[in-house]
C-alpha positions, -999 to 999 in steps of 0.1 A, spaced: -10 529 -503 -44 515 -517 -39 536 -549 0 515 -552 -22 485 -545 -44 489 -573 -16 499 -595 0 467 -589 -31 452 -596 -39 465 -627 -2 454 -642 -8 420 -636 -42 422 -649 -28 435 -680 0 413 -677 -26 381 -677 -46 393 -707 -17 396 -726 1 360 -715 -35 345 -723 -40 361 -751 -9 350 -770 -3 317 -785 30 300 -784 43 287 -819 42 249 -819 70 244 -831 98 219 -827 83 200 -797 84 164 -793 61 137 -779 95 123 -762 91 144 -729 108 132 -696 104 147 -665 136 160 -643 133 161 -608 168 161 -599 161 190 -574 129 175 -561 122 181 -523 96 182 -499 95 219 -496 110 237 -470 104 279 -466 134 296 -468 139 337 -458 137 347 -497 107 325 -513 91 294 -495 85 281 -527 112 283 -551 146 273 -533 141 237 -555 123 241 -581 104 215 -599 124 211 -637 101 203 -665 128 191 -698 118 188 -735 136 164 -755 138 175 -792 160 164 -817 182 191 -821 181 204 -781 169 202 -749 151 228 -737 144 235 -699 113 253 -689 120 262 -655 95 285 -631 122 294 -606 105 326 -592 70 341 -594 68 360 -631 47 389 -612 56 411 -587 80 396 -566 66 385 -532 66 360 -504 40 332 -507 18 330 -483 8 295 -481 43 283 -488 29 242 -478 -2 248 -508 10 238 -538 -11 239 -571 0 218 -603 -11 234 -637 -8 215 -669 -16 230 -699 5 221 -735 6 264 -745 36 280 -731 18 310 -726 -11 298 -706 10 277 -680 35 311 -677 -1 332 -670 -19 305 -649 17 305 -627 22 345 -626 -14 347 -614 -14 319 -589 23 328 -576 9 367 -573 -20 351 -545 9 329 -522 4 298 -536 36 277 -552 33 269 -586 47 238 -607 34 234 -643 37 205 -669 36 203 -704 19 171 -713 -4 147 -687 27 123 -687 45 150 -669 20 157 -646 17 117 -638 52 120 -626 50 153 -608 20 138 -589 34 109 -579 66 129 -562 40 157 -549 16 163 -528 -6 187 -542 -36 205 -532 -46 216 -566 -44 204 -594 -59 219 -626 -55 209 -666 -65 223 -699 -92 203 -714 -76 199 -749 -41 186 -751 -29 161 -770 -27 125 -762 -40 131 -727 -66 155 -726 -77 172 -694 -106 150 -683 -85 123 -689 -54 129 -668 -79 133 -639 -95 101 -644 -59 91 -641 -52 109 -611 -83 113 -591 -76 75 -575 -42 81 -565 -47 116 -549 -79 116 -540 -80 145 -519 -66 170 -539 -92 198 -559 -96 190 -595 -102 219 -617 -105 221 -656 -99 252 -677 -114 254 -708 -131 281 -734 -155 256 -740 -196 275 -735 -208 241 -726 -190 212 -716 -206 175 -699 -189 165 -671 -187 129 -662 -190 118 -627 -174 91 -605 -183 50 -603 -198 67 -564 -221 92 -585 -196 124 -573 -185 146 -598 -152 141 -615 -143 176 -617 -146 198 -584 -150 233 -605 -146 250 -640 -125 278 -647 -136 293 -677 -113 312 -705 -104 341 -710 -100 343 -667 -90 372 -648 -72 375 -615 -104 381 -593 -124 353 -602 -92 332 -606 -82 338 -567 -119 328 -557 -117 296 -574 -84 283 -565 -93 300 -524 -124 277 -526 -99 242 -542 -73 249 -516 -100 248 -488 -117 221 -502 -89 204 -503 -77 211 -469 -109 194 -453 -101 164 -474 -72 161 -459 -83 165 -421 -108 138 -433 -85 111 -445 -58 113 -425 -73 129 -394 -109 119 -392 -102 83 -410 -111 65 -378 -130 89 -360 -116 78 -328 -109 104 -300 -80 129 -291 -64 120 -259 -51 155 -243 -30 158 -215 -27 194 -198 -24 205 -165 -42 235 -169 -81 231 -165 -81 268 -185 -54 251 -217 -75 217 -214 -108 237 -223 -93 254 -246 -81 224 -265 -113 204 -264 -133 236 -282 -107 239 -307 -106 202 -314 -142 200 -316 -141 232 -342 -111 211 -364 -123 184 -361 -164 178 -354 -162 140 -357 -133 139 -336 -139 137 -295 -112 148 -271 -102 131 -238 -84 156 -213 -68 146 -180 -44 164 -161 -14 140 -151 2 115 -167 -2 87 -150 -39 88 -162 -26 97 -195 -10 68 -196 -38 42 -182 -66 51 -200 -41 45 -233 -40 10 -223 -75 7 -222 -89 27 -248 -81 40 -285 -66 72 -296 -60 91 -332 -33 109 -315 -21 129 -286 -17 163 -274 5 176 -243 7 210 -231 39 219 -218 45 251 -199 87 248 -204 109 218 -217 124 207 -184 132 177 -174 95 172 -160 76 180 -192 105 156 -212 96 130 -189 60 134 -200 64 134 -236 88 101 -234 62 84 -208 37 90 -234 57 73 -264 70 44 -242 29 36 -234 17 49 -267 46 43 -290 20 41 -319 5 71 -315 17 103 -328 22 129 -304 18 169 -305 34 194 -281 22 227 -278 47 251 -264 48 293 -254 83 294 -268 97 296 -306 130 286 -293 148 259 -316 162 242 -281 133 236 -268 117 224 -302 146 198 -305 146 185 -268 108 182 -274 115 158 -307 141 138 -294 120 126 -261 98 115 -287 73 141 -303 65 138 -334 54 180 -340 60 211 -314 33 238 -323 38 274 -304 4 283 -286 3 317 -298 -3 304 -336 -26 276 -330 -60 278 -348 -83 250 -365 -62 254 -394 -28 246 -379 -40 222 -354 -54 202 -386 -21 207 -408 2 198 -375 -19 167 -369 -17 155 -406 20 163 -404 27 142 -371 6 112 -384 27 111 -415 56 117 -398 52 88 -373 38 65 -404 71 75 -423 92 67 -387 76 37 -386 81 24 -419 116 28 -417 120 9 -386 98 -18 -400 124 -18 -428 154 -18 -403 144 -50 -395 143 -66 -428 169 -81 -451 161 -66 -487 166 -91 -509 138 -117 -496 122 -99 -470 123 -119 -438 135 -108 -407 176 -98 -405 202 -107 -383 193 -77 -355 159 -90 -356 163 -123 -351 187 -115 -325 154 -97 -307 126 -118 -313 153 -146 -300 158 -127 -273 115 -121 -264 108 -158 -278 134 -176 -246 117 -156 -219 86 -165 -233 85 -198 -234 113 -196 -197 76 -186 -183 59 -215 -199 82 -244 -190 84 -251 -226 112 -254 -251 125 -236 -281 150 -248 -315 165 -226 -332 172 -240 -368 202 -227 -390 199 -234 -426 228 -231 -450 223 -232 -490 246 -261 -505 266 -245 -533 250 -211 -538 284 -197 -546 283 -215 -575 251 -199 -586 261 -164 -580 297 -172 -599 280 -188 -626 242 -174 -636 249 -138 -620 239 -117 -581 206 -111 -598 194 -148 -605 209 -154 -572 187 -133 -551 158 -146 -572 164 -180 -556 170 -165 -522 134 -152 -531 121 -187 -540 141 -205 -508 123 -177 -482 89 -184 -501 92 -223 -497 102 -218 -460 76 -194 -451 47 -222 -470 64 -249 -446 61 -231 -408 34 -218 -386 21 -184 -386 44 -179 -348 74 -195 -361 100 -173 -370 119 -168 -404 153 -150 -410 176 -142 -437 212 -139 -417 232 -131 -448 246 -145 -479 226 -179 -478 222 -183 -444 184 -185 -429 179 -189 -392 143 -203 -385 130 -200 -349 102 -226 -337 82 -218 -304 67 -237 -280 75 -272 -287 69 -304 -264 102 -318 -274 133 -321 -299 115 -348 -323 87 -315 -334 123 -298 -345 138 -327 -360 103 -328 -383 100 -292 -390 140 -294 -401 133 -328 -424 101 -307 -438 122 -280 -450 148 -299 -466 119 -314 -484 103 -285 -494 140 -274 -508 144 -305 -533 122 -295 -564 142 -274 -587 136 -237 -594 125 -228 -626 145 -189 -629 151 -173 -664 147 -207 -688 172 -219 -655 164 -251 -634 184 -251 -605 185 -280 -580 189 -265 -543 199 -285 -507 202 -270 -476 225 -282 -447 203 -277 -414 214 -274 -376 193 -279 -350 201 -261 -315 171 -265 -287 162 -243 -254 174 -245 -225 192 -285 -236 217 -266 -258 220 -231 -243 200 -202 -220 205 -177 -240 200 -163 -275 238 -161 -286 248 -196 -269 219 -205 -289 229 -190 -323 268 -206 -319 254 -243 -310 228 -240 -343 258 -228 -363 284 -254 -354 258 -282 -356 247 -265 -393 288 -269 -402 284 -306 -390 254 -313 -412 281 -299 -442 307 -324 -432 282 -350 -430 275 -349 -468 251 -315 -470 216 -319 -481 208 -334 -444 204 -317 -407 221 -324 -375 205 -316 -341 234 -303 -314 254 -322 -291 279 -315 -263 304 -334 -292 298 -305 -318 319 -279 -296 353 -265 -317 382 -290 -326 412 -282 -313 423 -274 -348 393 -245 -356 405 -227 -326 440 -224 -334 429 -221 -368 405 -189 -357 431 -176 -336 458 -175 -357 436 -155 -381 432 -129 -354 467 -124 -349 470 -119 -387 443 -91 -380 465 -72 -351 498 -74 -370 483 -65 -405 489 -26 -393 524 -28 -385 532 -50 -415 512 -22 -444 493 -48 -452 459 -27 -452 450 -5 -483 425 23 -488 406 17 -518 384 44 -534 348 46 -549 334 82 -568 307 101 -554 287 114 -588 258 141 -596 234 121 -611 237 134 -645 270 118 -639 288 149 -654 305 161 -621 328 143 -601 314 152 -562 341 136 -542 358 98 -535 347 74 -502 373 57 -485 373 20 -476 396 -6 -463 406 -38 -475 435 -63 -462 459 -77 -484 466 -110 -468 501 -125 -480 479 -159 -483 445 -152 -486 447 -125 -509 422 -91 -510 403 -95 -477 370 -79 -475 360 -58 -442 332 -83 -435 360 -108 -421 382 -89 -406 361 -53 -393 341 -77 -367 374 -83 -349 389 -48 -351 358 -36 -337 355 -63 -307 392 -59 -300 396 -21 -300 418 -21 -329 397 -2 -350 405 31 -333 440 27 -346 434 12 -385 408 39 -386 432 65 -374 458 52 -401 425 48 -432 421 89 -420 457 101 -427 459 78 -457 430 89 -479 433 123 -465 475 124 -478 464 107 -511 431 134 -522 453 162 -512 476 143 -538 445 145 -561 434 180 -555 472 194 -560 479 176 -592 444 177 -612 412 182 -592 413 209 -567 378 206 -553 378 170 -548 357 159 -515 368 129 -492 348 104 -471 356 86 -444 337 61 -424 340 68 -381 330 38 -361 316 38 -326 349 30 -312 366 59 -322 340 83 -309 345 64 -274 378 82 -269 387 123 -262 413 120 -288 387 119 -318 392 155 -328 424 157 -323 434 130 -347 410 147 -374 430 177 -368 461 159 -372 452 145 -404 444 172 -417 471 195 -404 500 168 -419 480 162 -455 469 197 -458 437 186 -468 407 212 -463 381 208 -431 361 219 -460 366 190 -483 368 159 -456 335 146 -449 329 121 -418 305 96 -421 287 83 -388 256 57 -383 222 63 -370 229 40 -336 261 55 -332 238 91 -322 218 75 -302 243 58 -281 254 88 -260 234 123 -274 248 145 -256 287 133 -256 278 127 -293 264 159 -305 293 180 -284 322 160 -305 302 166 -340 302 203 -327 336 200 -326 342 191 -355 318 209 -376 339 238 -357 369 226 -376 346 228 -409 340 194 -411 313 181 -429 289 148 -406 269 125 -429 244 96 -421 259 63 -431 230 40 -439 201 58 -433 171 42 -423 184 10 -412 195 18 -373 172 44 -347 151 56 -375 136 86 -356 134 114 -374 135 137 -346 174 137 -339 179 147 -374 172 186 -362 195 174 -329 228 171 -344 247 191 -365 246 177 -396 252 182 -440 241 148 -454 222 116 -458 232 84 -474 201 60 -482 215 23 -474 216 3 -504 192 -18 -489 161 7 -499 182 10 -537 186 -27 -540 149 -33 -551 137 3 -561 130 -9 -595 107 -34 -584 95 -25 -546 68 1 -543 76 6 -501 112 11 -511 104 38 -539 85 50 -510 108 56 -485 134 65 -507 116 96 -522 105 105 -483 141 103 -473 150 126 -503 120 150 -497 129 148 -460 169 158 -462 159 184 -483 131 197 -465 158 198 -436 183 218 -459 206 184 -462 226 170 -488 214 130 -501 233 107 -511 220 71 -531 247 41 -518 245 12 -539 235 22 -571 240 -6 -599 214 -7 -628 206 25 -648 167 20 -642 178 23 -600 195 58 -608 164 72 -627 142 64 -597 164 86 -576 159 121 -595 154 136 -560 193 127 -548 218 155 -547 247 128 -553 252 90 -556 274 57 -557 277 25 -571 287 -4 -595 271 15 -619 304 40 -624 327 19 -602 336 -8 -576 357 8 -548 393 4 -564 432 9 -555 444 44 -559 461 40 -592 427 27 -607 409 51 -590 435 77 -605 425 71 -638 393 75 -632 393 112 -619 417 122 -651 380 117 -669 369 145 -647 402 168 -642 402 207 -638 421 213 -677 436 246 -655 452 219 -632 467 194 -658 501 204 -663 503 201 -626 500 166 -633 536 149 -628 
């Protein structure tokens, strides 16, 4: 065995002296290099190779070609990595040396991604988390020391290494006196002094790591275990992880739980003996009194049911007890604390509307909701303010959606200059604001605020060489005169807001008992709602269609189904008039029903004549999962189309899960028993755990257009977009970019398997969207065609 050992040895000794040793001929390359990260992911071990199942894709760009130089498997002997979560970035502009540096460092367990040029590596760095990262010293236009200069702020805690033949060679240090460069690996290298080094950057490394996202504030462990013998055990191993790091042990949780009130954690750990109901109840009391805390259960079981009932009541990492060391106690703590930044970052961003950054509708709706019983318990009043743009559809028409959201920037900027740090600012939609006003002695304070605004409204904005005069129409609604409750609230501000219109616009108008609906609005709404339950039974609803692309927009992935009404009078309704009212009045379950075996009929249509592997999606609302008869009608669909399960995909929204779990996740079993493939609709905007995403059984997730709206420009939603990505992959799922208008938005999503938008199509009518999959037909299928 040892002498097969050093035989194997030996091969990729000789293998490395030769790779370094031979030059590649620059020849045809170009300084035009991009970097393709189309298959990006957090990574995720798989059975075969931890490392490789998406590789990172460096492209070349020459004039004649593109070249791909991609490091798919380790060039040495084949072999598991053994530190599948340690990745090392090489850069190096020689062919040969980056194949050699990669067959050596893929031969010790380490994953390996290599780049061509310091631009490359930029990019890679900023998708990656790496622990090492070493360069050549000479390359051309950005040498070794000088990408590290580069990257040294941004990822401070990786190793940084520099190879060079160089006898001698000056370092430069940091502006805090540190060195700039953590070690040297001098050419020619070989395997045994190689593995030292990179051993000694990877553990440097790691402690960085404990020390900047672990020992940041120092602040003590609170540890909850039953066990005198586990609690013990868990202070000495948190005081070997983590030296600067106390820990706090009790034994039940209802001391858990007060001295979290009084004092301040870094994180939690529970011990749990099983993942019964008791131990549940623990983990959940601990996230309802700590919910900012990330929380770590240690368990005596591997079983995947227990891991994903420990999640969903709220833990952010399950570590089995038989594998926990310093090492893994540091990596699961790092993991959870990300984890629970990333879960709170997306509920932050739940709560916000995109485009100007105030609070949205569901958040208003809440802080409403907290602000009435506040100020119930003070004996004090409350106005809620609803401010309408005068016009802005003339802006939009006119100038363009993009100029018109810049306004919407500049209206939320002058309204946030012109209230108090505890007043309230919303954006409800379109250009509708809703500004809430705390605490006030009496409806003259509202009146003020209100006449402020539409002052602060009156100077034209200067957008684009554009000055555009904008007026505001303003209702004023006050607590408890005009309503006890947050909705009777939000009706009396928006009927006295319509008042303020009729009045002549640019003005407010503070609610009265006179403001309620004319006679004439209420037949006029209800006779718009009897339009809605007849528009089934007179065909006046249509399925339009929008394409689902790969992002090199070569392949046609599949075509999303949507409703529209076509209104004998009003023309092409949109759902946002109409969907409201299906939903309330239980309708939906039937147009949905009908939406199902139309699109379902018409890609079967599709897939017969000219494109056989053509993928549908459909959008499931609430409603229909509140009935038994959910499956059934899927089956039904797709029995009378003949559509594959395979090829209809079902799209569901985050609160949907969450409403019912258990009743949930038993229908999705269901139906992923039929073949069906279960997406996330919007992700990021509803529940925003992460933990149920292991719960159900699910193939994809769509980021909401929100997060794509302002990628181009908005660091937090670059952010959250790339975790999203590296997170469905990392779980083995599909993601999908919604939204997608501007060519500069699509590069920013390399990571996506798939993705829609204005920027191939608007949803269209079937004979539009027809033509549009003839760009993309199966030739073997064409004389199908009729």
């Amino acid at each position: 065995m040892a002498s097969a050992r050093n035989d194997q040895r030996q091969k990729r000794e000789r293998r490395v002296q030769m790779l370094q040793g031979r030059r590649a001929p620059n020849v045809g390359k170009s300084p035009r290099t991009r970097l393709r990260m189309n298959s990006l992911k957090v990574s995720h071990a798989s059975a075969d190779n931890p490392c490789v199942d998406r590789p990172l894709t460096v492209s070349t760009q020459t004039s004649e070609q593109e070249v791909e130089l991609e490091h798919k498997e380790p060039l040495g002997p084949t072999r598991t990595p053994q530190h599948a979560d340690q990745y090392i970035l090489y850069v190096d502009d020689d062919a040969s040396a980056r194949e050699a540096f990669a067959d050596a460092a893929s031969s010790f367990g380490y994953c390996v991604d290599t780049a061509e040029t310091g631009g490359d590596a930029l990019t890679m760095a900023s998708q990656r988390s790496y622990e090492v990262i070493a360069a050549d010293l000479r390359m051309p236009s950005l040498n070794g020391l000088a990408l590290i200069q580069l990257l040294r702020p941004k990822r401070p805690e990786a190793s940084y290494l520099i190879v060079t033949g160089a006898s001698h060679l000056d370092l430069p240090e940091q502006a805090s006196g540190e060195p700039l460069v953590d070690e040297v690996v001098s050419k020619p290298w070989s395997l045994s002094d190689l593995a030292k080094i990179l051993k000694r950057a990877v553990d440097r490394s790691q402690h960085r790591r404990a020390d900047s996202l672990v020992q940041k504030r120092n602040l003590p462990i609170l540890v909850l275990s039953e066990s005198a013998e586990d609690g013990t055990f868990l202070r000495r191993l948190i005081a070997e992880a983590l030296p600067k790091n106390d820990a706090h042990v009790v034994k039940d949780l209802s001391d858990a739980v007060e001295v979290s009130q009084r004092r301040d954690f870094q994180s939690i750990i529970v011990k749990i003996e099983t993942a019964d109901s008791s131990a549940l109840e623990k983990i959940a009391g601990l996230r309802r009194a700590a919910p900012e805390l990330p929380i770590i259960a240690i368990g005596n079981s591997d079983d995947d049911d227990r891991e994903q009932k420990v999640l969903t009541a709220g833990a952010s990492d399950y570590v089995i007890e038989k594998k926990l060391d310093s090492y893994h106690l540091r990596r699961s703590l790092r993991l959870a604390s990300e984890r629970k930044s990333l879960e709170d970052r997306l509920a932050y961003l739940a709560e916000r509307d995109p485009v100007t950054g105030l609070a949205n509708r569901a958040a208003l709706r809440d802080e409403l909701s907290r602000a009435i019983a506040r100020v119930h318990q003070r004996h004090n009043r409350l106005a809620l303010l609803f401010l309408d743009l005068d016009r802005f559809k003339n802006v939009n028409e006119s100038l363009g959606h993009d100029l018109g959201d810049r306004l919407l920037q500049v209206v939320a900027n002058r309204l946030l200059e012109n209230l108090r740090d505890v007043d309230i600012a919303a954006r409800l939609g379109g250009d509708e604001f809703a500004i809430v006003l705390e605490g006030l002695r009496n409806e003259e304070e509202a009146v003020a605020t209100a006449q402020r605004l539409l002052e602060a409204l009156t100077p034209p904005a200067r957008l684009q060489g554009y000055e555009i005069a904008c007026t505001g129409s303003i209702g004023i609604a006050i607590y408890p005169d005009h309503g006890e409750t947050g909705a009777e609230l939000m009706q009396h501000a928006d009927r006295a807001m319509y008042r303020a219109k009729q009045n002549g616009r640019d003005g407010y108008h503070l609610y009265s008992n006179k403001d309620g609906e004319s006679r004439s609005g209420v037949l006029e709404r209800l006779q718009f709602e009897s339009s809605i339950r007849h528009a089934l039974e007179r065909d006046q609803y249509v399925v339009f269609f929008q394409p689902q692309l790969t992002l090199d927009r070569k392949q046609l992935v599949g075509m999303e189904a949507l409703v529209r009404w076509q209104h004998p009078e009003l023309g092409l309704v949109l759902p946002g008039r109409f969907m409201p009212f299906l939903e309330s009045s239980g309708l939906i379950k039937g147009v949905g029903e009908w939406v199902l075996r139309t699109a379902c009929r018409q890609v079967k249509e599709w897939q017969d004549y000219m494109f056989p592997h053509l993928r549908l999606s459909v959008n499931l609302s609430a409603r229909q999962f509140e009935g038994s008869d959910l499956v059934v009608s899927v089956e039904r669909a797709l029995a009378e189309s003949g559509l594959p399960a395979t090829h209809l995909e079902l799209e569901i929204t985050e609160s949907l899960l969450m409403k019912d779990t258990e009743r949930t996740r038993s229908t999705l079993l269901e139906l992923k028993a039929l073949g069906v493939r279960i997406a996330i609709d919007d992700f990021g905007t509803g529940y925003s755990s992460l933990a149920y995403l292991t719960t159900f059984p699910l193939d994809c997730l769509k980021i909401d257009r929100s997060f794509v709206h302002d990628i181009t420009t908005n660091e937090d939603d670059r952010t959250v977009a790339d975790a999203i990505i590296g997170l469905g992959h990392s779980l083995r799922l599909d993601v999908m970019a919604e939204g997608v208008e501007t060519q500069e938005q699509l590069e920013l999503l390399k990571g996506c398997d798939g993705f829609q938008g204005f920027l191939v199509s608007r949803p269209e009518p079937p004979k539009t969207a027809r033509a549009f999959i003839e760009q993309y037909r199966n030739p073997e299928s064409a004389s199908l065609a009729p």
